[in-house]
ROPA-682675 format. One record per residue (C-alpha): x, z, y. Coordinates in Angstrom, 1 decimal. Example, Ala and Ser with C-alpha at 12.3 -4.5 7.8 and 13.67 -1.06 7.14 Angstrom:
BEGIN
SITE,xx,zz,yy
SITE,12.3,7.8,-4.5
SITE,13.7,7.1,-1.1
//
This chain:
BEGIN
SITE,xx,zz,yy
SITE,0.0,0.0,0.0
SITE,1.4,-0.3,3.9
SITE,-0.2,-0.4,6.9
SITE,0.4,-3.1,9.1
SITE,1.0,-3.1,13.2
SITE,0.5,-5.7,15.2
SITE,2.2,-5.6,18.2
SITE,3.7,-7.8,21.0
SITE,7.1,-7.2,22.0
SITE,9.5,-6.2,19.0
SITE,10.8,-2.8,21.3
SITE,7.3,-1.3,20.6
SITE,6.9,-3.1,17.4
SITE,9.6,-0.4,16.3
SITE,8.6,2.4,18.0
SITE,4.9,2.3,16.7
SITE,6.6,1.6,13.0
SITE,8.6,4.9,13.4
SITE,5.4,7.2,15.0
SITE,3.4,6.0,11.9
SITE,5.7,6.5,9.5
SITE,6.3,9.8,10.7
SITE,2.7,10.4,10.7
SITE,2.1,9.0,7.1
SITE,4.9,11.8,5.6
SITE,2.6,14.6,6.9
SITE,-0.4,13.3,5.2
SITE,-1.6,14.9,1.7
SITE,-2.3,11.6,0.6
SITE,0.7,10.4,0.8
SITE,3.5,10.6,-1.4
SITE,6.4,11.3,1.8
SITE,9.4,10.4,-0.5
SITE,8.0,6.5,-0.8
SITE,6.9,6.5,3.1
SITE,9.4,3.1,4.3
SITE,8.8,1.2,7.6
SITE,9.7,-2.2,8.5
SITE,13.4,-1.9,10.0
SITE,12.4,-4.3,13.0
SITE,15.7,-3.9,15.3
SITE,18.2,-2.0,13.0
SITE,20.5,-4.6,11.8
SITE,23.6,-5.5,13.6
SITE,24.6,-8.8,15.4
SITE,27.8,-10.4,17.0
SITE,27.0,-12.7,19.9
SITE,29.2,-14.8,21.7
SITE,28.3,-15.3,25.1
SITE,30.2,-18.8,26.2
SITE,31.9,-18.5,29.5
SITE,31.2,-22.0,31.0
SITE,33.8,-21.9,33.7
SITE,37.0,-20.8,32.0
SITE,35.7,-23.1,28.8
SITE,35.5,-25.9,31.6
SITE,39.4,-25.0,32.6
SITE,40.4,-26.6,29.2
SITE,37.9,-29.2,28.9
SITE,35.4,-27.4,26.6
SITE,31.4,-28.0,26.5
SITE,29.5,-25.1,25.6
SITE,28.6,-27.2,22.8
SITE,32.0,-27.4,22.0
SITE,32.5,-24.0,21.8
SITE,29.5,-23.0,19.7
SITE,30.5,-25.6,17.0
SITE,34.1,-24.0,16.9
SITE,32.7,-20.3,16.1
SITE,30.3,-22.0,14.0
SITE,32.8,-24.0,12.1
SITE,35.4,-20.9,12.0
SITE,33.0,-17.8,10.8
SITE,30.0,-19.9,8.9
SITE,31.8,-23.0,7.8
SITE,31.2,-26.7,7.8
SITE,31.4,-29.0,4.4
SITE,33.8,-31.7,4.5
SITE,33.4,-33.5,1.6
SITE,32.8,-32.4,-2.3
SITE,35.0,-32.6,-4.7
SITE,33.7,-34.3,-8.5
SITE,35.1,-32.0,-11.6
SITE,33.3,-34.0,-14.3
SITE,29.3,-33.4,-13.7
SITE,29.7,-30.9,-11.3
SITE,30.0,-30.9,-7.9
SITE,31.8,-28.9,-5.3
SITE,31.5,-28.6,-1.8
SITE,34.9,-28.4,0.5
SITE,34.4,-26.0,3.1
SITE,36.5,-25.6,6.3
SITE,36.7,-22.0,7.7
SITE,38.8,-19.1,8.8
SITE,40.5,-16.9,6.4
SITE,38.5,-13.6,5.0
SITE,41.0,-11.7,6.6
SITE,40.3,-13.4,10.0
SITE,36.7,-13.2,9.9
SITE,35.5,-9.8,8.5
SITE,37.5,-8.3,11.2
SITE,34.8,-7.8,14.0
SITE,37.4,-6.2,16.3
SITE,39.9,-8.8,16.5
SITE,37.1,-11.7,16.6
SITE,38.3,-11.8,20.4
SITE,42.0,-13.0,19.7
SITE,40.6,-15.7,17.1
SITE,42.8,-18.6,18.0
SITE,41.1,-21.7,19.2
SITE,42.7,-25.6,19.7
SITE,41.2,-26.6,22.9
SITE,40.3,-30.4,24.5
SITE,43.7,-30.5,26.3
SITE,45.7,-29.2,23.5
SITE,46.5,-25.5,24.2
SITE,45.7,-22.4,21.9
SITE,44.0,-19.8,23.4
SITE,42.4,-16.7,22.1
SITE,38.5,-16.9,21.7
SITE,38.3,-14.4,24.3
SITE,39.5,-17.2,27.0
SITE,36.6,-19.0,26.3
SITE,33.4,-16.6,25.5
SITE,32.6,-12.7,25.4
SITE,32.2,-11.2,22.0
SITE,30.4,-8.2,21.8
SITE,27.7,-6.3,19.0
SITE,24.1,-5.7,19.3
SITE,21.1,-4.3,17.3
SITE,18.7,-6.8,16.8
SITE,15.7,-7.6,14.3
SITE,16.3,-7.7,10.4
SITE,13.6,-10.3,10.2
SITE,10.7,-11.1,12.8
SITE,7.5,-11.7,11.2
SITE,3.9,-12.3,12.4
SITE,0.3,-12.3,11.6
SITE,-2.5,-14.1,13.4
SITE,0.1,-15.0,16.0
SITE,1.3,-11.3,16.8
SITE,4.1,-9.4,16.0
SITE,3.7,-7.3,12.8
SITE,5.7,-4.4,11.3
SITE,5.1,-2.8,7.9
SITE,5.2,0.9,6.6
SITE,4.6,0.9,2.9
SITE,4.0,3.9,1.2
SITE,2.3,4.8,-2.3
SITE,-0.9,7.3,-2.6
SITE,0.1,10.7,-3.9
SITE,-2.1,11.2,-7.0
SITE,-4.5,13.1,-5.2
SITE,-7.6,10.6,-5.0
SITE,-7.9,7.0,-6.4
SITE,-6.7,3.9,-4.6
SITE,-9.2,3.1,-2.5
SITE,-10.1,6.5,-1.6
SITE,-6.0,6.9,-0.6
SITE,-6.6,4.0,2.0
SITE,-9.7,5.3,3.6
SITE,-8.5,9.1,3.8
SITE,-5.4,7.7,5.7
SITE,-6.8,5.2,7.9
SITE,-9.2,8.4,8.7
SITE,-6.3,10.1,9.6
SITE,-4.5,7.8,11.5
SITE,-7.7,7.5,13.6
SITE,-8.0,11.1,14.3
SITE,-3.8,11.7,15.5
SITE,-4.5,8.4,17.9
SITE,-7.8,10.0,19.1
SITE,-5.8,13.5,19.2
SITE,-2.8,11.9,20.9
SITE,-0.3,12.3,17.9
SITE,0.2,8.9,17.6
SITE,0.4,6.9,20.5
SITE,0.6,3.3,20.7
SITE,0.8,0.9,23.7
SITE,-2.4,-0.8,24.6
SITE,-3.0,-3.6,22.5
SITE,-1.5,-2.1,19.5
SITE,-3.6,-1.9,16.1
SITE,-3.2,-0.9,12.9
SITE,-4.8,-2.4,9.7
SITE,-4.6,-0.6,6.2
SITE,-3.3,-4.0,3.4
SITE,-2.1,-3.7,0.0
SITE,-3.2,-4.3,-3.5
SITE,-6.1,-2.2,-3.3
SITE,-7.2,-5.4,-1.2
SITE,-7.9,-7.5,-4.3
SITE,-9.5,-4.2,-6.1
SITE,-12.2,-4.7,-3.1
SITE,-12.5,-8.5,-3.2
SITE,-13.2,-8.1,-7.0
SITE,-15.4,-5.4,-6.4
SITE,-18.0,-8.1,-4.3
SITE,-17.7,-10.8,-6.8
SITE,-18.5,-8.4,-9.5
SITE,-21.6,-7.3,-7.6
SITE,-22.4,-10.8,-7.8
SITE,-21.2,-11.4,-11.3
SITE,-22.9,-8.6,-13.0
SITE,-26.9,-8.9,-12.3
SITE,-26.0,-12.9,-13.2
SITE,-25.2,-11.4,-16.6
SITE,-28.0,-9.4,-17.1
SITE,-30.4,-12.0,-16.3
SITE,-28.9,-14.4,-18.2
SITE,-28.6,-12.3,-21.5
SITE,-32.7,-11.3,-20.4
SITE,-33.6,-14.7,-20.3
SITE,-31.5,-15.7,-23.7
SITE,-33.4,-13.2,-25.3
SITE,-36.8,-14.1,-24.3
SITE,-36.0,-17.6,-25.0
SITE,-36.0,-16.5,-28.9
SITE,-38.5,-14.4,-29.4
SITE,-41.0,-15.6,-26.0
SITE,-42.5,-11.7,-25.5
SITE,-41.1,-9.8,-22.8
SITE,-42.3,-6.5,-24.1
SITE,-40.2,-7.3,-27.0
SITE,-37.2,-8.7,-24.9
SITE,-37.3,-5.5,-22.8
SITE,-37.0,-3.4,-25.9
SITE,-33.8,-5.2,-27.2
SITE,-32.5,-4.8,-23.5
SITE,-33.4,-0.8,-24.1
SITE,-29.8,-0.9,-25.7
SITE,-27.9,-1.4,-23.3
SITE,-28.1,1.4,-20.9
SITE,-27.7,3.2,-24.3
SITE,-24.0,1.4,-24.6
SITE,-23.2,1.6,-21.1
SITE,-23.7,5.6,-21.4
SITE,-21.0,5.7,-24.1
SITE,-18.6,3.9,-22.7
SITE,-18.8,6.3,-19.4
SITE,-18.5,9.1,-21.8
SITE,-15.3,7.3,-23.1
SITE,-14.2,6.7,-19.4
SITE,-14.8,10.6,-18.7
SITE,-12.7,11.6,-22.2
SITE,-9.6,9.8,-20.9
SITE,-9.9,10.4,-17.3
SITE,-10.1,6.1,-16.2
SITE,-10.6,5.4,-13.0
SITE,-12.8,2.0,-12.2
SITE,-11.3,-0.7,-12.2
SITE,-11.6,-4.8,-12.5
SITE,-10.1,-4.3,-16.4
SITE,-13.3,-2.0,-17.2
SITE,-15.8,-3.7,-15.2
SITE,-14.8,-6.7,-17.5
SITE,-14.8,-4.5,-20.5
SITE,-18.6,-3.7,-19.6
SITE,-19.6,-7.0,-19.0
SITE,-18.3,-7.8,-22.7
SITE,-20.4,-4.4,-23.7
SITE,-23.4,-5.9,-22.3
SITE,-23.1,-9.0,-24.7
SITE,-22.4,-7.2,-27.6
SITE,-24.6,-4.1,-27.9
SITE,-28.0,-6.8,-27.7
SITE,-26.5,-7.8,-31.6
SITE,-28.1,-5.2,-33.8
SITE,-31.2,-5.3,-31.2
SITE,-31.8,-8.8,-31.8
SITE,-30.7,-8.4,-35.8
SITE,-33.2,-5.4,-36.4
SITE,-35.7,-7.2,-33.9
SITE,-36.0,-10.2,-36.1
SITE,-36.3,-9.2,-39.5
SITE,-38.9,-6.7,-38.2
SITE,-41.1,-9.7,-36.5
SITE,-40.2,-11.4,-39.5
SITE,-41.7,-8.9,-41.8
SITE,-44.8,-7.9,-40.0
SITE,-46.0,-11.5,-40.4
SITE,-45.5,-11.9,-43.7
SITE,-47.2,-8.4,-44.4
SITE,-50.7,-8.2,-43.8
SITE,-50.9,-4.9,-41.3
SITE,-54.1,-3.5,-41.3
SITE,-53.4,0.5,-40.8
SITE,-51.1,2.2,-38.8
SITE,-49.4,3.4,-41.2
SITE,-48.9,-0.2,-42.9
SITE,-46.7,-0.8,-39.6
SITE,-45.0,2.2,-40.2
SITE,-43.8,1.8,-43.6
SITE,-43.2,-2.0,-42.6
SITE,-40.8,-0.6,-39.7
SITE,-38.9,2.2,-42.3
SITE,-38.4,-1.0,-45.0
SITE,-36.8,-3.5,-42.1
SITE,-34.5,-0.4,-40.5
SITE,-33.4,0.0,-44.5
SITE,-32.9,-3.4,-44.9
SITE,-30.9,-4.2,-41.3
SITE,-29.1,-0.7,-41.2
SITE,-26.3,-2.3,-43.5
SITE,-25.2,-5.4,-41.2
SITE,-25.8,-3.6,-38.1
SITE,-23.3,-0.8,-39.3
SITE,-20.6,-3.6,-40.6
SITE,-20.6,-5.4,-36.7
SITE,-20.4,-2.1,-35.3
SITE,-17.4,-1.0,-37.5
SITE,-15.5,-4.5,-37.3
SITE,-15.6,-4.3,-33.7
SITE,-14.1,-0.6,-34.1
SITE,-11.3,-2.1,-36.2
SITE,-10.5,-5.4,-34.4
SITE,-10.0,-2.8,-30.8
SITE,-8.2,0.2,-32.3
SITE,-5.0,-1.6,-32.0
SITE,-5.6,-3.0,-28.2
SITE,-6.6,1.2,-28.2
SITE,-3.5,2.1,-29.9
SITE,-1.0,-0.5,-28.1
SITE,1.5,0.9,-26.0
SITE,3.4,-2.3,-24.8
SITE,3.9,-4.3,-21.6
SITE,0.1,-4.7,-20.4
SITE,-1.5,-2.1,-23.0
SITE,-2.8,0.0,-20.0
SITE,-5.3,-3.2,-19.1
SITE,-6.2,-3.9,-22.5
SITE,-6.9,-1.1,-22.9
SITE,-9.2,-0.3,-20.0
SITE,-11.1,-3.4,-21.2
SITE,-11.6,-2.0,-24.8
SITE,-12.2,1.7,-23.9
SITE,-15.7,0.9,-22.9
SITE,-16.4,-1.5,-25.5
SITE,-15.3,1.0,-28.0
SITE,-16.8,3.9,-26.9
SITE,-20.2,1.8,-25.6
SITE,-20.9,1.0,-29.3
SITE,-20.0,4.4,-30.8
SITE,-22.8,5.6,-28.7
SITE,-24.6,2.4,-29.4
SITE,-25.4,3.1,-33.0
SITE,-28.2,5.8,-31.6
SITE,-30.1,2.3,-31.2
SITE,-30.2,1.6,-35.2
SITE,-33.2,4.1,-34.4
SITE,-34.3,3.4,-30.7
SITE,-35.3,-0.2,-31.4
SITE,-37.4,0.2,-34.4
SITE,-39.2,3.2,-33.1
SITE,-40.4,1.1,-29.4
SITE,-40.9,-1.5,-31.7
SITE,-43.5,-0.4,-34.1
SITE,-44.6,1.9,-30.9
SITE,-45.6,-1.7,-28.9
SITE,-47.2,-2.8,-32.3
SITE,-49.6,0.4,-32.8
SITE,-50.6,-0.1,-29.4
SITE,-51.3,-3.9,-29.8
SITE,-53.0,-2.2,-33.2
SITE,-55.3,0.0,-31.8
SITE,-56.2,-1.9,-28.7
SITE,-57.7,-4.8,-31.3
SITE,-59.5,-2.3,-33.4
SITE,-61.1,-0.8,-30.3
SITE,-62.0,-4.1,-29.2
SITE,-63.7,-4.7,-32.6
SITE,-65.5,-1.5,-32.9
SITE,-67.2,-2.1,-29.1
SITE,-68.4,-5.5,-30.5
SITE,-70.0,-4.4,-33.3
SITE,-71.4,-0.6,-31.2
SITE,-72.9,-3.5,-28.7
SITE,-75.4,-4.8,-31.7
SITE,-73.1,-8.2,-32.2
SITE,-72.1,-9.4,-35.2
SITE,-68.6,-8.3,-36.2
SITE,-66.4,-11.5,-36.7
SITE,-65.5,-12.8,-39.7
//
């Protein structure tokens, strides 16, 4: 995380840099060790400041001049020499010795236009200065960057608003103060924990609706379809209580982990749900208690394949659960829900049925109380 200044000259770019920082250490969020600002004017420079009348004495340009220190500290290729394939680049500059000796930079010697060799200090001024490691801008402003990671104490996106809070409240207070102009903007990854967090709020109804509408396609009763459905809050339920166990924080991984739960906690619905459908119209149900035993014989009969899904899913994630290589910690976020979700899912072996032949004994008894109040009203009782 870091939170970016935008500023307009780089003398207060640096100032504001070091009155956040400092302001950052004394936060509880904020773990003070990792607290590291932009170093806008802290590295040092050599300039050489031609003098254009003495250069002018021995026929010199400024020009000139600049493309003899440039050619005598930085280099300039000549030519390359070919050793086979490869190729090398002959380079024409001052000795080592000559050049990483700041303080004798001065008395360089230098071939002028007209011949003579003066010292580099006949020609320009040579002096050190602190100047900016690296400019950089945003939005066409200045910006400066103090990074810093959150302390443990709250989640990631909890860390940045607690801070930019803060931050508020010492500018309010006067305990940070910035020239006018000045602004500060919390960045970081937790950016693309938020962007993800929109798309998923997008994402996720989509899903629902979709797996609603697949549903309803096969068995065309929305009573029914609603039932199945039942399962999943069921399945979402465990895999919060696995979430809770192993202390997770939410995140993209386990949003995606749920979305997955969604899709695979309708299976025993829609398994138990069609052999039931199944079954009641190939009995003839005349009781309620014909439904009933009808419901206890298709339970028996889809318990078996219902338990094996559940129990290969358990097997193909305990190793993603288990893994403790490079990216386990996101696998595993994606399978802790899943696993969890139907562990607590298997309470639906039991929910389906029971709503099930619940909607049927109502659909039961509303037809036989239609048929007794046509045959109490003195017409005869259909055939």
């Amino acid at each position: 995380m870091a939170i970016r200044v935008y500023g307009d000259t780089l003398d207060g770019l640096a100032e504001a840099a070091r009155q956040v920082a400092e302001q950052l250490r004394t936060f509880p969020q904020v773990n003070a060790a990792t607290v590291n600002p932009d170093i806008v004017l802290g590295m040092p420079y050599v300039e050489f400041e031609v003098d254009r009348d003495r250069a002018a004495r021995y026929g010199m340009t400024t020009m000139a001049v600049n493309q003899v220190i440039e050619t005598a500290l930085g280099g300039m290729n000549l030519t390359q020499t070919l050793e086979g394939r490869e190729r090398y680049p002959i380079r024409l500059r001052y000795q080592r010795s000559l050049r990483e000796r700041i303080d004798e930079l001065a008395r360089l010697p230098v071939v002028t236009e007209t011949g003579d060799v003066v010292p580099l200090e006949s020609l320009a001024t040579v002096k050190t200065t602190w100047g900016p490691g690296m400019i950089s801008s945003e939005d066409a402003r200045l910006v400066a960057h103090i990074a810093f990671a959150p302390s443990g104490v709250a989640g990631d996106l909890e860390s940045v608003e607690a801070v930019e809070k803060l931050l508020r409240e010492a500018q309010s207070e006067g305990a940070l103060s910035l020239p006018s102009g000045y602004a500060l903007l919390p960045v970081g990854s937790f950016q693309n924990q938020i962007e993800a967090n929109q798309r998923l709020m997008i994402i996720i109804p989509i899903v629902i609706l979709l797996d609603l509408l697949i549903i309803y396609l096969n068995f065309r009763n929305l009573p029914l379809t609603l039932i199945i459905f039942s399962q999943v809050p069921i399945a979402i339920f465990g895999g919060m209580i696995g979430l809770g166990l192993f202390n997770v924080e939410m995140n993209t991984a386990i949003w995606i982990g749920l979305i997955a739960l969604i899709g695979i906690a309708e299976d025993d619905g829609v398994v138990i749900a069609t052999y039931m459908e199944q079954l009641f119209l190939r009995r003839t149900i005349r009781t309620v208690q014909d439904l009933r035993e009808a419901t206890v014989e298709a339970g028996k009969r889809r318990i078996r394949p219902c338990l094996m899904t559940a129990f290969t899913t358990f097997a193909a994630l305990l190793p993603v659960m288990l893994a403790t290589g490079r990216g386990a910690d996101v696998a595993r976020a994606m399978a802790l829900p899943v696993f969890f979700g139907m562990f607590i899912e298997l309470i639906s072996l039991f929910v389906v049925p029971v709503l099930y032949c619940g909607y049927m004994e109502m659909k039961l008894n509303v037809g036989l109380d239609s048929r007794d109040n046509i045959v109490d009203s003195g017409d005869p009782a259909p055939g």
